[in-house]
C-alpha positions in Angstrom: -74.6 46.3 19.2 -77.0 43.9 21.1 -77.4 43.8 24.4 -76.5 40.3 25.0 -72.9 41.2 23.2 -72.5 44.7 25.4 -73.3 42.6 29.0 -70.0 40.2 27.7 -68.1 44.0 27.1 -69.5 44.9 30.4 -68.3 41.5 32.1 -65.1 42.2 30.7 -64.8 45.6 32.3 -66.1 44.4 35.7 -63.5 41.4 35.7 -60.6 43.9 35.1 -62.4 46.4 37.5 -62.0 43.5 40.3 -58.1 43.3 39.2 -58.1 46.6 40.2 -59.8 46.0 43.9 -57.4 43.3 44.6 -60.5 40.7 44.7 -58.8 39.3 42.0 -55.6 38.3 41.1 -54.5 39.6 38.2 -53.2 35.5 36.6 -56.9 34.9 36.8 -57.5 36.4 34.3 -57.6 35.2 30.5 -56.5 38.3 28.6 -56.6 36.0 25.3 -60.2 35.0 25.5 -61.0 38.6 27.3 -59.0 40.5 23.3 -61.3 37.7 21.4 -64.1 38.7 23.0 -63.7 42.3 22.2 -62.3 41.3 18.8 -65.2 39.7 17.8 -67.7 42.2 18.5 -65.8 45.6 17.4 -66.8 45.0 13.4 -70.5 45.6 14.9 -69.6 48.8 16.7 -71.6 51.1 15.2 -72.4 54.2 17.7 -70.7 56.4 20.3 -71.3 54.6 23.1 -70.2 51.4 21.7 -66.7 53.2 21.3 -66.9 53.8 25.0 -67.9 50.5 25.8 -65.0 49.3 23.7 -62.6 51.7 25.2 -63.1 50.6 28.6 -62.8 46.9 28.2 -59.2 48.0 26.1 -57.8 50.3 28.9 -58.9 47.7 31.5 -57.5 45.0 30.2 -54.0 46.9 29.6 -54.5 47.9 33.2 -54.8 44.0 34.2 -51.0 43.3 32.1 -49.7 46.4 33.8 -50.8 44.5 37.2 -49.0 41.0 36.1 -46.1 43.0 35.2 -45.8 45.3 38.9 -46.3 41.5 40.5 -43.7 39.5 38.3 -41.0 43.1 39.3 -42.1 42.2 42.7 -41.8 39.0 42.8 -38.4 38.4 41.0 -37.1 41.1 43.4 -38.1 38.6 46.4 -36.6 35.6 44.5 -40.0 34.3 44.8 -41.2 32.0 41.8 -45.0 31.1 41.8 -45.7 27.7 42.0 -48.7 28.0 39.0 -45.2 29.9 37.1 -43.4 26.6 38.1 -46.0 24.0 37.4 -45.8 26.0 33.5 -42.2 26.0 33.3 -41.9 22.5 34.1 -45.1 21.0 31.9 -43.2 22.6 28.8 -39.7 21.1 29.8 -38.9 17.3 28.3 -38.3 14.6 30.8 -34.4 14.4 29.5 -34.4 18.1 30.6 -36.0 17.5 33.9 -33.7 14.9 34.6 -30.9 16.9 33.6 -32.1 19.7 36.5 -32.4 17.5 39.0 -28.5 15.7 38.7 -27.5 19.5 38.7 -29.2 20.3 41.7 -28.9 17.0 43.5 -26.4 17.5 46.6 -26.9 14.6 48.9 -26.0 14.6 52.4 -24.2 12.3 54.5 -24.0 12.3 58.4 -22.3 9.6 60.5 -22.8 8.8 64.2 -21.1 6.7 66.1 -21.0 5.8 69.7 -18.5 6.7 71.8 -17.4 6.7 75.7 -19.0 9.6 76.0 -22.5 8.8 74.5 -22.8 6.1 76.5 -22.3 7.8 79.5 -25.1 10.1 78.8 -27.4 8.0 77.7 -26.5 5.6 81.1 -26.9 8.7 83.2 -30.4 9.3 81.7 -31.6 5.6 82.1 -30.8 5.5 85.6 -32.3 9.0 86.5 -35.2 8.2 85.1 -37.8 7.3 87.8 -39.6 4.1 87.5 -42.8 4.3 85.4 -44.8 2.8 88.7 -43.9 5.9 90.2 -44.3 8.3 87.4 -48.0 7.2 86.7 -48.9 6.9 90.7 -52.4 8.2 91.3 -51.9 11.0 93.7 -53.8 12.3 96.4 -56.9 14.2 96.2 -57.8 16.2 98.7 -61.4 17.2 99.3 -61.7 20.8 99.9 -65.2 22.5 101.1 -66.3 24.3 98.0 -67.9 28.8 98.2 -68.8 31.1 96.2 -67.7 34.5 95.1 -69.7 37.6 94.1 -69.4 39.4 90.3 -67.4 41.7 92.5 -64.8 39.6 93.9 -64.5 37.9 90.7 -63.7 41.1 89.1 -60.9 42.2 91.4 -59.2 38.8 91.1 -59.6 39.0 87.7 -61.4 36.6 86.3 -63.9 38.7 84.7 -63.3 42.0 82.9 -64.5 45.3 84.3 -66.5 45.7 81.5 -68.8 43.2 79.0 -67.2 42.2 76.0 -69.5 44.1 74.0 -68.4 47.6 75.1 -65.0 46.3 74.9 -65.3 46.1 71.4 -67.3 49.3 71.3 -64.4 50.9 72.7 -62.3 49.6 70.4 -64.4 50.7 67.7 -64.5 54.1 69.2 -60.5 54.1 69.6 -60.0 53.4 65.8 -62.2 56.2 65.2 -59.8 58.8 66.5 -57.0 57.4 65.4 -58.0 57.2 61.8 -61.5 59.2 61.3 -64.9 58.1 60.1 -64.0 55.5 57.4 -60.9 56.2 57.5 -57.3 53.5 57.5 -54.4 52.0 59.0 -51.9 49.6 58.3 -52.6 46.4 60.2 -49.4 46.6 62.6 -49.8 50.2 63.0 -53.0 49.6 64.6 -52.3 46.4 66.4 -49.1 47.2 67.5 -48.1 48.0 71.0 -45.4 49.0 73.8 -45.6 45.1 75.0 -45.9 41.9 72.8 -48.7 40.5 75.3 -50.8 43.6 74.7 -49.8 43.5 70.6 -51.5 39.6 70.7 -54.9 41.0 72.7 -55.2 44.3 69.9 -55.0 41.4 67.6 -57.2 39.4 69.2 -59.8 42.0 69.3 -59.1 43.2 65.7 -60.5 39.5 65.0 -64.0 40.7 66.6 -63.9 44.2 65.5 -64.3 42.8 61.8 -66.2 40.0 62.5 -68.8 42.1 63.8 -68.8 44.4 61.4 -67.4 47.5 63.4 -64.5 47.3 60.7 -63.4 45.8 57.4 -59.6 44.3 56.6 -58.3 44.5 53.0 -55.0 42.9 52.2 -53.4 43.2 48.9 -51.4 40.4 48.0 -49.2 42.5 45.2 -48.2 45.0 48.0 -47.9 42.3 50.7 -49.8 45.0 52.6 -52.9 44.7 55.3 -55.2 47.6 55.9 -57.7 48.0 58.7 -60.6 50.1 57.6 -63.0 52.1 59.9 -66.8 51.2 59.3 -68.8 54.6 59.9 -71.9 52.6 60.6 -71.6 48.9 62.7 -73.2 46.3 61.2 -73.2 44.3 64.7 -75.8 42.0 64.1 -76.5 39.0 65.9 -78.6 37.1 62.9 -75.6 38.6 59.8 -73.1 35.7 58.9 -69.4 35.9 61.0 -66.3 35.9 58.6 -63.2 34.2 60.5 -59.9 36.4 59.8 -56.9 34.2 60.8 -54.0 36.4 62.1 -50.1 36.2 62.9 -48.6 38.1 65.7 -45.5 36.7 64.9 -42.7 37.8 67.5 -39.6 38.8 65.5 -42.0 40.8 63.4 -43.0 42.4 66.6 -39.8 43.5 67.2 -38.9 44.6 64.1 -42.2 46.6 64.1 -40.7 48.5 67.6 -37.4 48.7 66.3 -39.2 51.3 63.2 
């Protein structure tokens, strides 16, 4: 086999390899093309290592299927239809059928209002509570105030600035997720951010957000799972010049409590 027709085996392998790694999502990938592609070279198979080659590209591509499968279980379990699913259902539907849906589905809904003693009241109560717009955007006073200064010290013990710079901070943090998890080791992403308080939940997050963009950590989230993982870096890549990813995050409140309540 030439080499030009074992690097399209190989990128076949890699592709499926990337299914595997979750960089990928499984619909992205043609299996069609990827069986005519190995189709088309197995007549010219002609050694051991071809076989291999052969092998692997088969096995990873039945791994990819097993992958759309696992998601489709999931995702029918969660009455979730994908819209790319969707768009394909409804391309290969006629417009009579289309039509047809949409009468079935079609529940309009009508709401009356109407005024009444009652309404009026309120809304005359409001009107005349209201203060006067002349008095509403009226200038106020400013009073001129002799201005001082503050050392690092006092600024600290009001606390306006930290105890410590926001680089040991992350450090720290760093440090933390070390002893919680090990040297490259992980955690689910609640599990880590999670605390006794929502306000301190929303600042683990927050600084989660710099521990991976500085390289101190990684985040992997698998979309078939609807899992997040934080992962411990054993070496910190903290460096100034390196390009910053931007991770957005949800702290969301009722998933807070939910988290507690486990």
């Amino acid at each position: 086999m030439s080499g030009k027709k074992r690097d399209e085996l190989e990128g076949v392998i890699s592709l499926c390899r990337a299914v595997q790694a979750g960089s990928v999502e499984p619909f992205a990938v043609d299996i069609n093309y990827m069986l005519s592609v190995i189709r088309r070279y197995y007549p010219e198979t002609n050694s051991l290592q071809d076989f291999c080659t052969d092998a692997a590209a088969i096995k990873g591509l039945s791994e990819v299927l097993v992958s759309q499968n696992s998601w489709i279980q999931h995702q029918s379990t969660t009455l979730y239809k994908d819209p790319f699913l969707l768009n394909q259902q409804i391309m290969k539907m006629d417009i009579s059928a289309i039509a047809d849906s949409f009468l079935r589905s079609w529940h309009p809904m009508v709401q009356m209002e109407q005024l009444s003693a009652k309404t009026l009241a309120g809304s005359l109560g409001y009107w005349t509570d209201l203060i006067p717009l002349a008095e509403r955007w009226k200038v106020s006073d400013v009073e001129m105030v002799d201005a001082g200064t503050a050392t690092m010290d006092e600024a600290r013990a009001l606390g306006y600035l930290p105890e410590e710079g926001f680089a040991d901070i992350i450090e720290n943090f760093w440090r933390e997720l070390e002893a919680r998890v090990g040297k490259g080791g992980r955690i689910g992403y609640w599990d880590w951010i999670g605390a006794d308080t929502y306000e301190e939940t929303i600042k683990r997050s927050y600084l989660t957000v710099f521990l991976v963009s500085y390289g101190y950590a990684n985040i992997k989230v698998n979309r078939l799972q609807e899992t997040v993982e934080i992962i411990h870096n054993v070496e910190p890549r903290p460096d100034p010049g390196q390009a910053k990813i931007s991770i957005p995050t949800l702290v969301d409140y009722e998933e807070w409590k939910i988290w507690r309540r486990g």
